[in-house]
Every structure is written in C-alpha cells, then in structure tokens.
Backbone as CSV, one residue per row, in Angstrom:
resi,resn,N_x,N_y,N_z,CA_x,CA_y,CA_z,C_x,C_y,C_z
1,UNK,12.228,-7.945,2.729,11.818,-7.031,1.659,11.364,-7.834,0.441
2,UNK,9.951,-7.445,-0.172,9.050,-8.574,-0.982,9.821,-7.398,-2.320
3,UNK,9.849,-6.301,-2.345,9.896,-5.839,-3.841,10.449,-4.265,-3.637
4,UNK,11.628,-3.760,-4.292,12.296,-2.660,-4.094,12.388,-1.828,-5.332
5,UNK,12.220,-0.706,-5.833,12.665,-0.030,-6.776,13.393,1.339,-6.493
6,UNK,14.778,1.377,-7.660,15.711,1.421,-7.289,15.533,2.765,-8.255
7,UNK,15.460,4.016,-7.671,16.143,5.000,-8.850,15.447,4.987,-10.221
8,UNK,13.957,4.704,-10.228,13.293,4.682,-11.580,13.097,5.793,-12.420
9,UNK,13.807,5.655,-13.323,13.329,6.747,-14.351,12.559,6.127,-15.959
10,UNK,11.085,6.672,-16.216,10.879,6.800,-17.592,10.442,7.903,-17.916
11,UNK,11.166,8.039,-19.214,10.205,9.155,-20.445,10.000,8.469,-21.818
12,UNK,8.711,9.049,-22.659,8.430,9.123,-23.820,9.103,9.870,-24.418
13,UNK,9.713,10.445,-25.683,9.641,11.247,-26.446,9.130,10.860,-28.165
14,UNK,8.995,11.911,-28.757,8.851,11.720,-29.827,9.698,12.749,-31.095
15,UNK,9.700,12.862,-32.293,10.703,14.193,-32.726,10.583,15.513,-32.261
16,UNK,9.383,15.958,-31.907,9.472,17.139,-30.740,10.000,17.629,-29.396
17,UNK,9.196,16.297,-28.871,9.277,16.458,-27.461,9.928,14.967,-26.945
18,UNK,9.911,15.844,-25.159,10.429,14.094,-24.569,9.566,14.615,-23.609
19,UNK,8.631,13.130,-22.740,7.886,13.814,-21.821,8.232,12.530,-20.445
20,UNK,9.007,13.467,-19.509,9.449,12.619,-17.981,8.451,12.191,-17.697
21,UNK,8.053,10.934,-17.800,7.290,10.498,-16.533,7.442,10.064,-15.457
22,UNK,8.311,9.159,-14.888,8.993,9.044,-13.698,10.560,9.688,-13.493
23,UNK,10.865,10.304,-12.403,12.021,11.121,-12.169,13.033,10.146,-11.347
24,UNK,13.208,9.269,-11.139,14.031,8.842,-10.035,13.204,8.171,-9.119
25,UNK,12.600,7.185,-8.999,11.340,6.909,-8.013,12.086,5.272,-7.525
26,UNK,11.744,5.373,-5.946,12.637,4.818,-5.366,11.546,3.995,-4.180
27,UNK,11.331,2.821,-4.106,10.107,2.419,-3.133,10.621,1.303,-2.586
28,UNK,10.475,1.088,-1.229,10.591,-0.534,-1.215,9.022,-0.926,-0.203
29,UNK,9.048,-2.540,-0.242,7.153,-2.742,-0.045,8.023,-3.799,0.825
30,UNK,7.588,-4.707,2.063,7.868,-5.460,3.094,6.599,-6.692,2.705
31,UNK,7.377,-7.682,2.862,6.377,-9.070,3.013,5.041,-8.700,3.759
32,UNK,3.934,-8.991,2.972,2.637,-8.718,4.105,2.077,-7.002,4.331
33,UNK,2.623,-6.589,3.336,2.383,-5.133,3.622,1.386,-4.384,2.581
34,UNK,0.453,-3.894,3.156,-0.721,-3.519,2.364,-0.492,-1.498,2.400
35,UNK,-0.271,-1.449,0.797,0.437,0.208,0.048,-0.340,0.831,-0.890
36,UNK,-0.985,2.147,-0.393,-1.596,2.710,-1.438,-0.413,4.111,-1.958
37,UNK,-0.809,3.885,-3.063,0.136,4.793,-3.724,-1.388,5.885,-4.649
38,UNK,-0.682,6.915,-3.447,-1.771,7.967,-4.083,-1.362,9.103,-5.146
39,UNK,-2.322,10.059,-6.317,-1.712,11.406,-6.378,-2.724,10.993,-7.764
40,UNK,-2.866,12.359,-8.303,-3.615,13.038,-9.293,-3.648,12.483,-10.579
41,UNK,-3.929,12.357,-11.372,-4.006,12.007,-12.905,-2.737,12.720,-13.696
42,UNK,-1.981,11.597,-13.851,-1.080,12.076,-14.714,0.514,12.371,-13.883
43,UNK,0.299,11.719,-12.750,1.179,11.927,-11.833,2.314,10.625,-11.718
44,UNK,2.083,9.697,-12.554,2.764,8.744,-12.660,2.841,7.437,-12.470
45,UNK,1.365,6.785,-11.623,1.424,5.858,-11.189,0.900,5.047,-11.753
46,UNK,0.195,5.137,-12.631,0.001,3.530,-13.689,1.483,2.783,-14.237
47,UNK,2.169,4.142,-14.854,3.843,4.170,-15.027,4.539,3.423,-14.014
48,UNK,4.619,3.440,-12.809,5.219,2.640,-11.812,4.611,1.599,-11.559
49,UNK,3.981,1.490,-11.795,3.091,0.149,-11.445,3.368,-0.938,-12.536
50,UNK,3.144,-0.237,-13.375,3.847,-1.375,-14.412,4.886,-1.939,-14.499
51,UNK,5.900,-1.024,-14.358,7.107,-0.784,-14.243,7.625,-2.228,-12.905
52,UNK,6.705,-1.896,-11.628,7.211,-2.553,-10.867,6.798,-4.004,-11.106
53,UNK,5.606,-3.882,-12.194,4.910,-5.710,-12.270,6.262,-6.038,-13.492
54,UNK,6.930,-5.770,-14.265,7.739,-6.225,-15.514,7.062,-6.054,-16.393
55,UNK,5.520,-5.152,-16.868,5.306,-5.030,-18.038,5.577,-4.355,-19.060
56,UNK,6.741,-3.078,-18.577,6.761,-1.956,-19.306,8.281,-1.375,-18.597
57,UNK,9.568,-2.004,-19.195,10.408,-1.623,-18.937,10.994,0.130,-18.445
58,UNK,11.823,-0.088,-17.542,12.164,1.205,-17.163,13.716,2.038,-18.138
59,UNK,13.417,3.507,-18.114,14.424,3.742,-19.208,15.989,3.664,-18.257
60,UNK,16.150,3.901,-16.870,17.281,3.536,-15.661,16.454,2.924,-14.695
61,UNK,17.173,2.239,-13.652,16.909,1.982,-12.465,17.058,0.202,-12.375
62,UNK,16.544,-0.120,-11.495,16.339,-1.984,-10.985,15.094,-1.612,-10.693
63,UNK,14.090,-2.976,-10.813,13.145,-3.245,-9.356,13.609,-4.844,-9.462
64,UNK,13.777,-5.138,-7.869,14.132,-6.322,-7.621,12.646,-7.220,-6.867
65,UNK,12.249,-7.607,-7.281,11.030,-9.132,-6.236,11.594,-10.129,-6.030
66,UNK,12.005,-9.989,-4.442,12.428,-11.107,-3.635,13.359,-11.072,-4.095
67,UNK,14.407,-10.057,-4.056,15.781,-10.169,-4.893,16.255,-9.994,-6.074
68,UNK,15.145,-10.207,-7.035,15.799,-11.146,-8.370,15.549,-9.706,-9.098
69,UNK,16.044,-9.532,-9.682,16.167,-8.106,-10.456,15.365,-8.482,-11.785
70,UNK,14.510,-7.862,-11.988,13.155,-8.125,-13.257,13.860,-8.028,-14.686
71,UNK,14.569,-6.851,-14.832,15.341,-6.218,-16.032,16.435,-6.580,-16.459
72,UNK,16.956,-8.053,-15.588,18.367,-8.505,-15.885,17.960,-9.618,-16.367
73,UNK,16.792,-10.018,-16.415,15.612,-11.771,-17.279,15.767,-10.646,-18.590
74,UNK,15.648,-12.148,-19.315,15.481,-12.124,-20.938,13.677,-11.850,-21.089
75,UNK,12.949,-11.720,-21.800,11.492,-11.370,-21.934,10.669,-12.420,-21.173
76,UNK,11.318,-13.760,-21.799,10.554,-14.801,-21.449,10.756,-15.539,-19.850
77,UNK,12.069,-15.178,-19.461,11.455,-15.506,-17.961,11.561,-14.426,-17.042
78,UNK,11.310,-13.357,-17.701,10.682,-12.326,-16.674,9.092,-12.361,-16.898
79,UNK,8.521,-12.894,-18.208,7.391,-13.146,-17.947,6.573,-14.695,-16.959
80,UNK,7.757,-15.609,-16.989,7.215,-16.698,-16.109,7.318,-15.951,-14.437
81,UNK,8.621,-15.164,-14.564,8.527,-14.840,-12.844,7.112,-13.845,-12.395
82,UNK,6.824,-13.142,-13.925,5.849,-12.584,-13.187,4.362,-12.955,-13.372
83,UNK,3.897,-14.344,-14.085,3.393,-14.924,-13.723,3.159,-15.674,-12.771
84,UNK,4.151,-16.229,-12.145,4.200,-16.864,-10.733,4.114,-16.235,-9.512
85,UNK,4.738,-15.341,-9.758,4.750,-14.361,-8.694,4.003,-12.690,-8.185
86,UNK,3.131,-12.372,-9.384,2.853,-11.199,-9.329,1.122,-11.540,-10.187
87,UNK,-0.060,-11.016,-9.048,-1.380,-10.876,-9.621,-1.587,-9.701,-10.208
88,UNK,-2.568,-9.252,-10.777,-2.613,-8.019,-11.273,-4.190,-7.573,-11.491
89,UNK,-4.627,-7.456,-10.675,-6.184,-5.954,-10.911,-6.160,-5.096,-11.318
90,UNK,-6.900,-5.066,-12.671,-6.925,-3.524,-13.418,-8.291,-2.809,-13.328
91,UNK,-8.191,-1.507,-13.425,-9.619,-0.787,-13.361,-10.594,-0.940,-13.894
92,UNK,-10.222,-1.936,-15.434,-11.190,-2.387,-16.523,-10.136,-4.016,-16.100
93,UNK,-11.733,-4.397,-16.347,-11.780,-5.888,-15.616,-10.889,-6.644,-16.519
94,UNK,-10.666,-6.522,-18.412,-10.086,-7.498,-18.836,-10.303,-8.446,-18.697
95,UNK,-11.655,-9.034,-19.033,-11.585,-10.073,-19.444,-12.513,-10.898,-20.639
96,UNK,-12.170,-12.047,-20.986,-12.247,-12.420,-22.370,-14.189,-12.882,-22.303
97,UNK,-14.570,-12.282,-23.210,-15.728,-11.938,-23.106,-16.992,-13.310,-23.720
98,UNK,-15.650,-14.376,-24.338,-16.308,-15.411,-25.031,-15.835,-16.987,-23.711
99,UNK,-15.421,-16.580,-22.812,-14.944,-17.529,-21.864,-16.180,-17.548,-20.476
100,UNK,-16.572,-18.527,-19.782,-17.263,-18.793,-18.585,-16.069,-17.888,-17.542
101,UNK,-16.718,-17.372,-16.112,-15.751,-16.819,-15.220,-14.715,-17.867,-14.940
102,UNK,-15.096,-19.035,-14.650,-13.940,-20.510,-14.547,-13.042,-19.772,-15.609
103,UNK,-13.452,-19.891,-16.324,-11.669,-20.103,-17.615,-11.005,-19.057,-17.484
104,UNK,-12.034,-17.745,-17.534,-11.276,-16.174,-17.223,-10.167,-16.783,-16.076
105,UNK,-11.023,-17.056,-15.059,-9.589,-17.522,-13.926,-8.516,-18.374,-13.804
106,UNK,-9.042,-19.405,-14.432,-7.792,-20.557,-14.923,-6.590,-19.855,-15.585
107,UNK,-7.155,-19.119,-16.668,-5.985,-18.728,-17.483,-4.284,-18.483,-17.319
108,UNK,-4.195,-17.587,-16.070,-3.006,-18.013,-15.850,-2.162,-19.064,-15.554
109,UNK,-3.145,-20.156,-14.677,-2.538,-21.619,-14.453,-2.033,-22.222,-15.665
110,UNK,-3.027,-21.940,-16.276,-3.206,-22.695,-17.456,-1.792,-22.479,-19.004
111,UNK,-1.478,-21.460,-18.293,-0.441,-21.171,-19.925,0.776,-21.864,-19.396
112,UNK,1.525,-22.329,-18.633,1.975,-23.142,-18.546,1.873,-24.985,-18.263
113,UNK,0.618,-25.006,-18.023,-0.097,-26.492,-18.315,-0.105,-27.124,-19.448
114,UNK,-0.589,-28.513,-19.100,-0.753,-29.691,-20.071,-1.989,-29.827,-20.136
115,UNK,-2.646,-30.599,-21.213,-3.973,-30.749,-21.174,-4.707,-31.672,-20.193
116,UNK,-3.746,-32.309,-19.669,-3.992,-33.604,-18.853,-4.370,-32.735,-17.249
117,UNK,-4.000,-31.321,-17.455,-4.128,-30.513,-15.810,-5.204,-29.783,-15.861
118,UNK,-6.046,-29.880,-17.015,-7.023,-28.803,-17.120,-8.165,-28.632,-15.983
119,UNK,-8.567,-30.331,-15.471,-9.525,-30.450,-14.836,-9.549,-30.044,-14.044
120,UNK,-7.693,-30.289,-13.073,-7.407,-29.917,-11.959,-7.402,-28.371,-11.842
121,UNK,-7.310,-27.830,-12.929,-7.599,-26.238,-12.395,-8.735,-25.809,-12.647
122,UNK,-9.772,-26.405,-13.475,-11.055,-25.694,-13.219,-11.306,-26.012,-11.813
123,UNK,-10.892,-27.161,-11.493,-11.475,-26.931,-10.104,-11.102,-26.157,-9.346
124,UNK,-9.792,-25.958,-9.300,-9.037,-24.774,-8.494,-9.944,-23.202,-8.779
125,UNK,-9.992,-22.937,-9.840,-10.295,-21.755,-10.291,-12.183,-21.469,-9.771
126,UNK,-12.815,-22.711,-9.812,-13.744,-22.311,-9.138,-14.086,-22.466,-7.512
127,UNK,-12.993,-22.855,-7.092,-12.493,-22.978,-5.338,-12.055,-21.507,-5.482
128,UNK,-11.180,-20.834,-6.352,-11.263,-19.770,-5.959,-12.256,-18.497,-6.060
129,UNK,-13.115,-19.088,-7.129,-14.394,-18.054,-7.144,-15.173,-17.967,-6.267
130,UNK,-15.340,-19.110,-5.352,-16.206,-19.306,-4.374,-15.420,-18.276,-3.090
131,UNK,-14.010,-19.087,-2.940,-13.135,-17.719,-1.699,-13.978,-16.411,-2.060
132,UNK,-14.023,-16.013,-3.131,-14.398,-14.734,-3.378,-16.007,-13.812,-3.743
133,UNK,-16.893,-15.163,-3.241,-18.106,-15.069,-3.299,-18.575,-15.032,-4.467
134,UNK,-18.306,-16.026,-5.601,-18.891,-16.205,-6.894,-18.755,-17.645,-7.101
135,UNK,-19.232,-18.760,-6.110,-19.313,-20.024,-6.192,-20.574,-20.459,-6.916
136,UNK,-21.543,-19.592,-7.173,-22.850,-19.923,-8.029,-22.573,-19.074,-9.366
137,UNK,-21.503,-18.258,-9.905,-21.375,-17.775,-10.910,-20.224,-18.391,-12.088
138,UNK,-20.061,-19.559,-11.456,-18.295,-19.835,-12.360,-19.012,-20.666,-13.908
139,UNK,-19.744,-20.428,-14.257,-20.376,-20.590,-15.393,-20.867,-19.574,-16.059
140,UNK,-20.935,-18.325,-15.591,-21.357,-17.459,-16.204,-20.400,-16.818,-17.054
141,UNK,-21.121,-15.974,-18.093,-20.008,-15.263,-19.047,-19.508,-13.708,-18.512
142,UNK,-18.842,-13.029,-18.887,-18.674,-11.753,-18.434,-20.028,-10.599,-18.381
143,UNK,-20.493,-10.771,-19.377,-22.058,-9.607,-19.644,-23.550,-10.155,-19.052
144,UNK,-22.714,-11.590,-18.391,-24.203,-11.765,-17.494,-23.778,-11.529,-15.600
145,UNK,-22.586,-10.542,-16.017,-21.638,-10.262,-14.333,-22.143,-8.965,-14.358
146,UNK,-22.174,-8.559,-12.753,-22.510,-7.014,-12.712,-21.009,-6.094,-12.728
147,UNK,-20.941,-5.448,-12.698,-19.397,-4.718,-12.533,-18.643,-5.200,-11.653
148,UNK,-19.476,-5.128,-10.245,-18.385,-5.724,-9.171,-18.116,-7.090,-9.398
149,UNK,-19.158,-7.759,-10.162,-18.926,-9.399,-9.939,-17.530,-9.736,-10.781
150,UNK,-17.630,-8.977,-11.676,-16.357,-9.005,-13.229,-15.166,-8.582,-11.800
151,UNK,-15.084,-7.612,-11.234,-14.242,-7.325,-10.487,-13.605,-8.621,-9.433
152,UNK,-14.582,-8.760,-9.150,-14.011,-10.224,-8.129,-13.437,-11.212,-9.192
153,UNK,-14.433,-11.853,-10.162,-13.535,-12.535,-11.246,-12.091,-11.983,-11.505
154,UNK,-11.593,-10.576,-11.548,-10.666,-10.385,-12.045,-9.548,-11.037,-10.782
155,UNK,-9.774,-10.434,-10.041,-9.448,-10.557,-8.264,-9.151,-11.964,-8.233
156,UNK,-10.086,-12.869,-8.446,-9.993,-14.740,-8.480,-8.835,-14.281,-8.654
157,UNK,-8.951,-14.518,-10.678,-7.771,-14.539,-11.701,-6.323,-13.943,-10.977
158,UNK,-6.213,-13.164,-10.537,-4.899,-12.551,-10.248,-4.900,-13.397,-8.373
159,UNK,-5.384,-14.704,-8.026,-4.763,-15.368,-7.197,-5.039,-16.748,-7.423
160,UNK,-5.042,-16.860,-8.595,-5.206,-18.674,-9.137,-3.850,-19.046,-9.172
161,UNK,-2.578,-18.453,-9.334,-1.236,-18.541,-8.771,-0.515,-18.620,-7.325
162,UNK,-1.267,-17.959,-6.460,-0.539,-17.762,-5.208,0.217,-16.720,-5.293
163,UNK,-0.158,-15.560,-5.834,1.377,-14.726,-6.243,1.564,-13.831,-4.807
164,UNK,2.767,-13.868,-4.376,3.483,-13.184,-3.021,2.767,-11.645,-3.409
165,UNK,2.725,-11.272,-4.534,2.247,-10.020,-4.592,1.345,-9.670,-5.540
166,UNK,0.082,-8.949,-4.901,-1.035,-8.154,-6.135,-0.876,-6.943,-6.363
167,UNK,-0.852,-6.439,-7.476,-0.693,-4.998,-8.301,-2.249,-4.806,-8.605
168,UNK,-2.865,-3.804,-7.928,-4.178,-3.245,-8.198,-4.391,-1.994,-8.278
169,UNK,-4.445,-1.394,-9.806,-4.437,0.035,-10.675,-5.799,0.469,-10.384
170,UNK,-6.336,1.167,-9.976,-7.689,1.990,-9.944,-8.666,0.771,-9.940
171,UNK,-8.627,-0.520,-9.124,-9.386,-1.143,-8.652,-11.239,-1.170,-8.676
172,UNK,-10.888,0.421,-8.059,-12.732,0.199,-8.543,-13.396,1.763,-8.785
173,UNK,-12.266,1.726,-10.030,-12.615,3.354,-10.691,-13.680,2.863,-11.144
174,UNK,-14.291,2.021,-11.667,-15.665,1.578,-12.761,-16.361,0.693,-11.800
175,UNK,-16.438,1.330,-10.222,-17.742,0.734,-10.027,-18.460,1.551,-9.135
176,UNK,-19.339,1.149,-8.059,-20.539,2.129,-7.877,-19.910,1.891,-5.829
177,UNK,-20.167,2.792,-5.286,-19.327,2.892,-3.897,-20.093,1.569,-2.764
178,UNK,-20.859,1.352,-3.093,-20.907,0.278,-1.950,-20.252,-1.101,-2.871
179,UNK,-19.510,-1.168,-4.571,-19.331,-2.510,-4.968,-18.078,-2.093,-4.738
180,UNK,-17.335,-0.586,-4.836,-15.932,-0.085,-4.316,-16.012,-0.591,-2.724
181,UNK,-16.426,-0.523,-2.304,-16.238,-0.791,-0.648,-16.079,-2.397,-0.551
182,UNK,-17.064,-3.053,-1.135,-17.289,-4.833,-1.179,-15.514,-5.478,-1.671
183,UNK,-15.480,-4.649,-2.930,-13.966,-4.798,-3.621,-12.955,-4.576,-2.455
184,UNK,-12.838,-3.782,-1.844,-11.573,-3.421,-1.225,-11.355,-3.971,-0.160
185,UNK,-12.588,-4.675,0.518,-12.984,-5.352,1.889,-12.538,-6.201,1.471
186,UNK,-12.677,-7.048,-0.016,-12.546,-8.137,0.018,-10.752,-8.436,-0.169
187,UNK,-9.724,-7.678,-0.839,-8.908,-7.370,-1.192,-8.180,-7.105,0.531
188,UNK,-8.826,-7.027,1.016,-7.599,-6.379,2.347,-8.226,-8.099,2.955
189,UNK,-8.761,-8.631,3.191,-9.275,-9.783,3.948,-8.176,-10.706,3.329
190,UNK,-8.059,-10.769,2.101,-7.226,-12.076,1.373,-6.061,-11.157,2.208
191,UNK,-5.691,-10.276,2.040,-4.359,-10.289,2.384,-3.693,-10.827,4.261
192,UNK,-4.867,-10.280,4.699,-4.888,-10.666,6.363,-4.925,-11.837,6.475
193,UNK,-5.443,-13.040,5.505,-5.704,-14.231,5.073,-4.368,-14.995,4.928
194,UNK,-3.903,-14.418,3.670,-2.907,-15.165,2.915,-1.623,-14.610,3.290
195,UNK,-1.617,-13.353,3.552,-0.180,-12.523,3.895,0.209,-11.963,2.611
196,UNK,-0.726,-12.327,1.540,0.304,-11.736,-0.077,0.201,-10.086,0.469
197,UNK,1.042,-9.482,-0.090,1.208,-8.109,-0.672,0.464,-7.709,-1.194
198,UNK,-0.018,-6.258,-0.858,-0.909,-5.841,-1.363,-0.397,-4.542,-2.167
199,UNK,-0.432,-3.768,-3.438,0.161,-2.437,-3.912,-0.934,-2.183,-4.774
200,UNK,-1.361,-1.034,-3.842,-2.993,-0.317,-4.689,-2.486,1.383,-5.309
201,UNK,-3.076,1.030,-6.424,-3.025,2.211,-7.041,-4.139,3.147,-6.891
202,UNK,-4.622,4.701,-6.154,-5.733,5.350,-6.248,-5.481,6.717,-6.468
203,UNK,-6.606,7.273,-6.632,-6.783,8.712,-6.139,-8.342,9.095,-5.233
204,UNK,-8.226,7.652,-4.500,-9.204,7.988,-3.387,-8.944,7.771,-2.027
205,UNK,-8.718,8.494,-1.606,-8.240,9.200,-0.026,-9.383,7.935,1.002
206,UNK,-10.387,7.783,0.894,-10.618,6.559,1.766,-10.242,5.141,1.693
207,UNK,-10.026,4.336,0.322,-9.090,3.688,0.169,-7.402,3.511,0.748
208,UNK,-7.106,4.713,0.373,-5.736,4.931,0.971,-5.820,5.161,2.532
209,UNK,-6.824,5.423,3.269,-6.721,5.320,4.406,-7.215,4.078,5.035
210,UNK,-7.424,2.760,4.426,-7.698,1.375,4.638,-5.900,0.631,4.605
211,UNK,-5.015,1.301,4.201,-4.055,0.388,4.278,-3.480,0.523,5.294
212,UNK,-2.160,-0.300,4.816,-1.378,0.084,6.117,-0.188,1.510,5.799
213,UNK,0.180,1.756,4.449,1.144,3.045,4.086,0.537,3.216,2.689
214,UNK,0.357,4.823,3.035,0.302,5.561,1.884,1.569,6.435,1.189
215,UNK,1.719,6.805,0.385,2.598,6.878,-0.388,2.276,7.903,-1.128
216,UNK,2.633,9.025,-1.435,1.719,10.102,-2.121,3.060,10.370,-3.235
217,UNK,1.978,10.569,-4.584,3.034,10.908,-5.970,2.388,11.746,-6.658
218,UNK,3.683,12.867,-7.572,3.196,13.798,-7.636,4.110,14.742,-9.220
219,UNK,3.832,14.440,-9.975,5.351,15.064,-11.068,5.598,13.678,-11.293
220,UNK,5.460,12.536,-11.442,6.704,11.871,-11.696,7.748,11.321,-10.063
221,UNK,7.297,11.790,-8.878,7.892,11.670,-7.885,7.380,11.550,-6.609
222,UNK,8.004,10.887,-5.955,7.481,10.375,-4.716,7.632,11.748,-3.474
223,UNK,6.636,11.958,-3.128,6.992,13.568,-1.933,5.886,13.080,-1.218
C-alpha cells in the first residue's frame, strides 16, 4: 500500500456558516496503480487531493505515504517528503513565465541543491523533457509553448524527482481533445514505464475509463 486515507474530514466556516467539504473520506491506492477519482464540480476532489499531496491540511483523519503519516511532520519535513516523493499536475500549468522549460523542470531538484549541482540537473531536466517529447523545446519560454506543450513541461517537472506518486487535478481541463488524449497517453505510458502511481483527478468519463479504478465522489463522499 503506496498511500491510505484514513477518515478525512474538512470544512470551511466563516461567522455565518460552516461549509463540509469532505465527510469522512477513506481511500487507499496500491504501488503501481493507476486511479481516477471522478464526480461533479464541487464534489470535493481538488479538497482530497490536496489533502492527500500535504498541501492543505485535514480538519480529522491521517493520510499515510508508504506509511509515514503526513500530519504527524512539522511543515518543513512534510514539505521535503513531499517533494521527494509526490509529483503534482495541475489543470493550469503553473509555471514561471520568466524561466526556459529546463529551469521550469529543474526546480524541484533544485531547492534542495548546491550550486555546484546545477549543471547536473539541467541536464537531467532536459533528459526528462526529451522522455516526454520536448527535447527541441528545453530552451523555450512558457508563451512560446502551445497548451499541451506547457502541459508536458508541467508533467517533466512533477518527475525530475522520481516521485513513487503523481497527483494530477483536471490534467487537461485547458486543453483541446486530441492534446487531452496526447496528455493522458503520455501519463499512463510513464506509469507502465516507471511503475509510479498514478491519482487523476476528472470529470471526464473517458479518462476515467483509461485507468485501472475509478472512484466516484459525490457530497463530500466517496459512493
């Protein structure tokens, strides 16, 4: 078992209101296992997703990766574990708009580096642009990328670590269906590849029928 969550509950409130967003949500994901987690807008799953990467604490529950319980680390090395261990694809590409695709991808190597390692990861970072079919682009800036290309850059970036597991939120809500199809092909190949984990966030029913378990959410809850 690569990553378990245990009984998740969050809500917002404010002096009015309190608003549940997760009820008790309870998942576990297996080494090598490719998971779409489906359901409607507003149904909870950006909330869990975060939740399960360590970015956005839960108000009860555990999630444990590879054991280690996320919420029992102090800030700072729950952020090294989930740098090391956890990629992350977002629907908006995020990324830094004054950097070449190389550096966009380095970046994570890089925040724990010396200056003396820099070289060694541009090279890495454009070994991995190339895995991902952007070996003639790792000089380019973000606004000379087409949507999907920013997408694969992001994709590099979230495996310039090796992380056992990728978190990918609406993947390719912002792109056009044959660069959604290119994206997701390419995303299930690394995994058949590498064995990392795969945990996709959608609300598109052909996506979710490319994995291996879907997962349907709905309220705040898994049904």
């Amino acid at each position: 078992m690569l990553l378990e969550a245990k009984n998740i509950t969050k809500s917002y409130s404010d002096l009015a209101t309190k608003l549940e967003v997760l009820k008790g949500v309870s998942l576990h994901v297996r080494i090598g296992e490719t998971v779409a987690i489906v359901g409607p807008s507003g149904a909870g799953k950006s909330t869990l997703l975060h939740i399960l990467g360590g970015l956005d604490a839960p108000n009860s529950g555990k999630v444990l990766v590879s054991g280690e319980d996320l919420y029992a680390f102090s800030d700072e090395k729950r952020a090294f574990l989930r740098n090391a261990k956890i990629g992350f694809v977002f629907q908006f590409y995020h990324l830094l708009p004054e950097f070449t695709a190389w550096e966009n991808v380095a970046l994570p190597a890089l925040i724990n580096a010396d200056t003396s390692q820099v070289r060694q990861f541009e090279q890495k970072a454009k070994a991995v642009l190339a895995r991902v079919g952007l070996g003639s682009r790792t000089e380019h800036k973000p606004n000379q990328l087409s949507g999907g290309e920013q997408q694969r850059v992001a994709i590099a970036r979230a495996l310039i670590n090796q992380p056992d597991l990728i978190f990918c939120d609406e993947p390719t809500g912002n792109l056009d269906s044959q660069s959604s199809d290119e994206v997701i092909k390419l995303l299930l190949e690394l995994n058949q590849q590498n064995g990392q984990t795969l945990l996709i966030i959608t609300h598109d029913e052909h996506i979710a029928r490319l994995t291996g378990r879907t997962v349907r959410m709905k309220d705040g809850i898994l049904v």
